[in-house]
DSSP file (Angstrom, degrees, kcal/mol; ACC not computed):
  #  RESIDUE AA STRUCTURE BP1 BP2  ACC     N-H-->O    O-->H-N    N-H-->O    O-->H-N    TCO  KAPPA ALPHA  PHI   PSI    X-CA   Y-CA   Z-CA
    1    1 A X     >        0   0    0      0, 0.0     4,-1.4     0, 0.0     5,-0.0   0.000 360.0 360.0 360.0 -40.1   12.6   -9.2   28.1
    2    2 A X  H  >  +     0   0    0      1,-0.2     4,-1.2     2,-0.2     5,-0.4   0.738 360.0  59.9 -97.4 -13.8    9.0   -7.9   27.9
    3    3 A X  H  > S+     0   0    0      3,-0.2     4,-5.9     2,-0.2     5,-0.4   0.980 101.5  46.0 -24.2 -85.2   10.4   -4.7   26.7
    4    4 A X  H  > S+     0   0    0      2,-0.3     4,-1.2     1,-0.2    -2,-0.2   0.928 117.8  51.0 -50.8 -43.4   12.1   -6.0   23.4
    5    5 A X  H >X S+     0   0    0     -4,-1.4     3,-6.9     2,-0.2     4,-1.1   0.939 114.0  42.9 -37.8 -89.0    8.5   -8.1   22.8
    6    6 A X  H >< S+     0   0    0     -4,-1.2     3,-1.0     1,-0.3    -2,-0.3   0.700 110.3  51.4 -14.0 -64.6    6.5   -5.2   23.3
    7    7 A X  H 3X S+     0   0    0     -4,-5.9     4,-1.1    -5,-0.4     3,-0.5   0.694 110.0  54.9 -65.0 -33.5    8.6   -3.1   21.4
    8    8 A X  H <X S+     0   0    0     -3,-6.9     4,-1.9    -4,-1.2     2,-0.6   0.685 110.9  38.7 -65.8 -26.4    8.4   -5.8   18.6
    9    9 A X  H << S+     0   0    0     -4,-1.1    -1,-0.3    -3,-1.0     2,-0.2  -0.823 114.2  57.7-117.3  76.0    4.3   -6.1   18.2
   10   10 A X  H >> S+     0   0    0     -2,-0.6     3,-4.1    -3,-0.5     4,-2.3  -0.372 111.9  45.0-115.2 -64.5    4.2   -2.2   18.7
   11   11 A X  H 3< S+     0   0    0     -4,-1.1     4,-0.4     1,-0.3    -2,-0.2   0.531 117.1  42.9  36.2-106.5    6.5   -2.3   15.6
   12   12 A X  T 3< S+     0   0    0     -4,-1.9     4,-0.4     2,-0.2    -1,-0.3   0.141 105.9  52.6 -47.2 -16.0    4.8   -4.5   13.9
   13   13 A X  T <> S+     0   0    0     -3,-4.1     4,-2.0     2,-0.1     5,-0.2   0.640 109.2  62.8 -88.8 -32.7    1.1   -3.5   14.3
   14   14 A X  H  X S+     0   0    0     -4,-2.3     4,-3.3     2,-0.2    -2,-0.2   0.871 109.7  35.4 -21.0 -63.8    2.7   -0.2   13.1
   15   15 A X  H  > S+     0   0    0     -4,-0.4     4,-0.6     1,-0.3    -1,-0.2   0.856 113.0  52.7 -62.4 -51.0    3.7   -1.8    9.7
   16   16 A X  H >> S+     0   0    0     -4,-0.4     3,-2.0     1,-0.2     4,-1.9   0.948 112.4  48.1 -83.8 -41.0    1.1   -3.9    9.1
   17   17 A X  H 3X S+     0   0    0     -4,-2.0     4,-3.1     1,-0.3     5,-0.3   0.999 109.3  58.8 -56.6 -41.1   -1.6   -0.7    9.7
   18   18 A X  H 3X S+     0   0    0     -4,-3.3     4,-1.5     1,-0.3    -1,-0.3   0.820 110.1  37.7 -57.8 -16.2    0.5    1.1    7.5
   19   19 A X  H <X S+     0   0    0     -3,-2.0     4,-1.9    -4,-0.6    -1,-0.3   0.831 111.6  53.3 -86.7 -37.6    0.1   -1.2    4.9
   20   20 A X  H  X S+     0   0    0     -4,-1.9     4,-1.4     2,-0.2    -2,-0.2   0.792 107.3  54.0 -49.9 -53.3   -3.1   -1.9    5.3
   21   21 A X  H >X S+     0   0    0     -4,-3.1     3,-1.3    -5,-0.4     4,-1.2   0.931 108.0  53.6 -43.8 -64.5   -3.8    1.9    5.2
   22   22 A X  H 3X S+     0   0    0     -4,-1.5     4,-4.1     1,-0.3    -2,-0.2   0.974 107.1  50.8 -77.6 -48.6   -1.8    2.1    1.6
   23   23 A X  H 3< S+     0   0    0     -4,-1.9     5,-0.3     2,-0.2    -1,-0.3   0.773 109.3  49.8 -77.6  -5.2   -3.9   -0.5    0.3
   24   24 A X  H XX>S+     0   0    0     -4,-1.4     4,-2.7    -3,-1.3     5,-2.3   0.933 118.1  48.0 -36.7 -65.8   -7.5    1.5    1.4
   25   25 A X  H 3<5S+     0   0    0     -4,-1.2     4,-0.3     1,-0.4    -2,-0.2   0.841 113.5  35.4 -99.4 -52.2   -6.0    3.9    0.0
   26   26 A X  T 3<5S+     0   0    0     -4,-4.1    -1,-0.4    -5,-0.2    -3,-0.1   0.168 135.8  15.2 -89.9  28.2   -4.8    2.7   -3.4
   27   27 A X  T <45S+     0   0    0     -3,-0.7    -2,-0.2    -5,-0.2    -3,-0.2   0.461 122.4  47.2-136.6 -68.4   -7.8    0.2   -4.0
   28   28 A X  T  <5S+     0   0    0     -4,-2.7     2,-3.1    -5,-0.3     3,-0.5   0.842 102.9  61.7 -85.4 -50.1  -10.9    0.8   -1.7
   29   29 A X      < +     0   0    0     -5,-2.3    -1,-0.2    -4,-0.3     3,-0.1  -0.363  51.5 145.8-118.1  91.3  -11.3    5.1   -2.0
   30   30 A X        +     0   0    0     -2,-3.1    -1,-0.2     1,-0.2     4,-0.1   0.557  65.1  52.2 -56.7 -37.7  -11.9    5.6   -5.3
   31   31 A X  S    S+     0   0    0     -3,-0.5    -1,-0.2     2,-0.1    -2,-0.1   0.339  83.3 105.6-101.2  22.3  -14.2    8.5   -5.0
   32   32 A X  S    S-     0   0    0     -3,-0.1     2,-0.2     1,-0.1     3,-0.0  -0.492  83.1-103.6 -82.5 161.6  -11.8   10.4   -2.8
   33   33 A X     >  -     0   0    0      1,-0.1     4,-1.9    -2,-0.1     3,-0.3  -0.739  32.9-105.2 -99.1-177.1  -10.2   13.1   -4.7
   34   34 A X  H  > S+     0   0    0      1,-0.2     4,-0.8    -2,-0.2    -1,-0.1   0.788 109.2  55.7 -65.3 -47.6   -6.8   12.7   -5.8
   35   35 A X  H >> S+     0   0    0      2,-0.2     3,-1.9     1,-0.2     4,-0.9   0.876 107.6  47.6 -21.5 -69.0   -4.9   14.9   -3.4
   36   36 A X  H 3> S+     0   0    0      1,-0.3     4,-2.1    -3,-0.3     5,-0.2   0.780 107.4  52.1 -47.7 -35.7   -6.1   13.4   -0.5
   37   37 A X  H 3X S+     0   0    0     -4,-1.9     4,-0.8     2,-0.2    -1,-0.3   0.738 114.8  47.8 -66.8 -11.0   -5.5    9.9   -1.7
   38   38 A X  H XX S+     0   0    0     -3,-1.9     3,-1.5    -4,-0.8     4,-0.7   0.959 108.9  54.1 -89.3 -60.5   -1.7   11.5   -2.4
   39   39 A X  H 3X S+     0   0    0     -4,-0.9     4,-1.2     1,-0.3    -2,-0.2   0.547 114.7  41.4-103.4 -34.7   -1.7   13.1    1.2
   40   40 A X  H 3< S+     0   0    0     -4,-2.1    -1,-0.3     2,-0.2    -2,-0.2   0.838 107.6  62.2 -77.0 -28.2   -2.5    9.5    2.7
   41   41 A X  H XX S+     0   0    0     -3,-1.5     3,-3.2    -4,-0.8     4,-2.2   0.953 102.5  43.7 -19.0 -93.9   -0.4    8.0    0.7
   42   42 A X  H 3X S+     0   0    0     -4,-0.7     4,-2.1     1,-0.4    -3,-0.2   0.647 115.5  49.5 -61.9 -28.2    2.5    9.6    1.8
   43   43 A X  H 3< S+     0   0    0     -4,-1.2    -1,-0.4     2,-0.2     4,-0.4   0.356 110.9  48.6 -81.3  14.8    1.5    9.2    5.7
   44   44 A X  H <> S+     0   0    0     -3,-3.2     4,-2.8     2,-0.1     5,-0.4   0.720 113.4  50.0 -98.5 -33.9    0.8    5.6    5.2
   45   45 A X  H >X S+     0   0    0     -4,-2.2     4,-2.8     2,-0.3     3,-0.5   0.869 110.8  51.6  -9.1 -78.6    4.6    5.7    3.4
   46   46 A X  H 3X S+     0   0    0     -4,-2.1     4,-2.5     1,-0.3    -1,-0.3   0.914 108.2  49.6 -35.5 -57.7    5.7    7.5    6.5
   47   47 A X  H 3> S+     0   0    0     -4,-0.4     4,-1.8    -3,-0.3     3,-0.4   0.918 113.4  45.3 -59.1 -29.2    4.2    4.7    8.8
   48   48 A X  H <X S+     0   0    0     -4,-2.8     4,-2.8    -3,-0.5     5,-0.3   0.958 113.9  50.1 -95.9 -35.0    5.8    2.0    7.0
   49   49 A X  H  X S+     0   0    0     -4,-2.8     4,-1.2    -5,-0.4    -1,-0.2   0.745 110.7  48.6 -46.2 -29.1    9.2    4.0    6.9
   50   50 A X  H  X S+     0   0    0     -4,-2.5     4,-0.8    -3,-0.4    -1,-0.2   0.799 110.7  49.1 -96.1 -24.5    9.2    4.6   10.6
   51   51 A X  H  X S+     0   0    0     -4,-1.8     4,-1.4    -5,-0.2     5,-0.3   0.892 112.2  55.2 -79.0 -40.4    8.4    0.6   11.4
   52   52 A X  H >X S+     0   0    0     -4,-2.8     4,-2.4    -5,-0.3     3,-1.9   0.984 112.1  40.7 -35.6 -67.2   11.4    0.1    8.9
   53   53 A X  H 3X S+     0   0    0     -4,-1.2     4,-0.8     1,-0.3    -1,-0.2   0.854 113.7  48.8 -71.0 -30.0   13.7    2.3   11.0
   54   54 A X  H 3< S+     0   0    0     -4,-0.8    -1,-0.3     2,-0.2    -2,-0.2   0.634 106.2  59.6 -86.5 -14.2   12.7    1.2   14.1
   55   55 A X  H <X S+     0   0    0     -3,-1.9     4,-1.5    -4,-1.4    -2,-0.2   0.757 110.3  44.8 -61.9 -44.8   13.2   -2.6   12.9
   56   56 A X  H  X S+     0   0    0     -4,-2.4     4,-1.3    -5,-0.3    -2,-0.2   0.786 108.5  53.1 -86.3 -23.2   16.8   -1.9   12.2
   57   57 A X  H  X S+     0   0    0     -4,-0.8     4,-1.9     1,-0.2    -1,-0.2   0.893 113.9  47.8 -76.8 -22.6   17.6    0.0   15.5
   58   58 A X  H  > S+     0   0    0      2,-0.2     4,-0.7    -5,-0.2    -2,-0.2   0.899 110.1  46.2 -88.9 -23.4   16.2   -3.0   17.2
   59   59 A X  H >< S+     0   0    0     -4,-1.5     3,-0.7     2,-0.2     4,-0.3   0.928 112.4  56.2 -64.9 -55.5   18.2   -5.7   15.1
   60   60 A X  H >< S+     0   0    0     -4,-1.3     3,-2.3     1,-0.3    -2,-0.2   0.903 106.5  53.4 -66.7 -69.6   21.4   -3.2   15.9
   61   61 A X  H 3< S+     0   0    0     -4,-1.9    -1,-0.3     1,-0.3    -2,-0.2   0.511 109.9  46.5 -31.6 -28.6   20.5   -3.5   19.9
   62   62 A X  T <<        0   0    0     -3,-0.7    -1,-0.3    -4,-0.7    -2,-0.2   0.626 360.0 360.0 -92.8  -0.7   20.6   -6.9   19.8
   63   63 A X    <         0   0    0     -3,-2.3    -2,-0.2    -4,-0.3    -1,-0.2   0.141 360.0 360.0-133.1 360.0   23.3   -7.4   18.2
């Protein structure tokens, strides 16, 4: 029971950083150069991809 929680708010703190992250990224650092803004980019992409996959394997478990 405190598993499947847990496992939900780890999840979810995931997501939401990752998002958070892409919108630093694509807003806030302007003077960064454009590589690096691609190269964060695509890891905060990754984070939000990996709380995606890891949403649906828990949905699938429960089910």
């Amino acid at each position: 029971m405190w598993t499947r929680g847990l496992n939900w708010a780890a999840v979810t703190l995931v997501a939401v950083f990752g998002m958070l992250w892409l919108g630093v990224v694509v807003f806030a650092a302007t003077t960064t150069p454009g590589w690096l803004r691609a190269v964060q980019v695509v890891f905060s992409v990754c984070l939000i991809g990996w709380a995606a996959r890891r949403s649906l394997s828990l949905i699938k478990a429960v089910t």
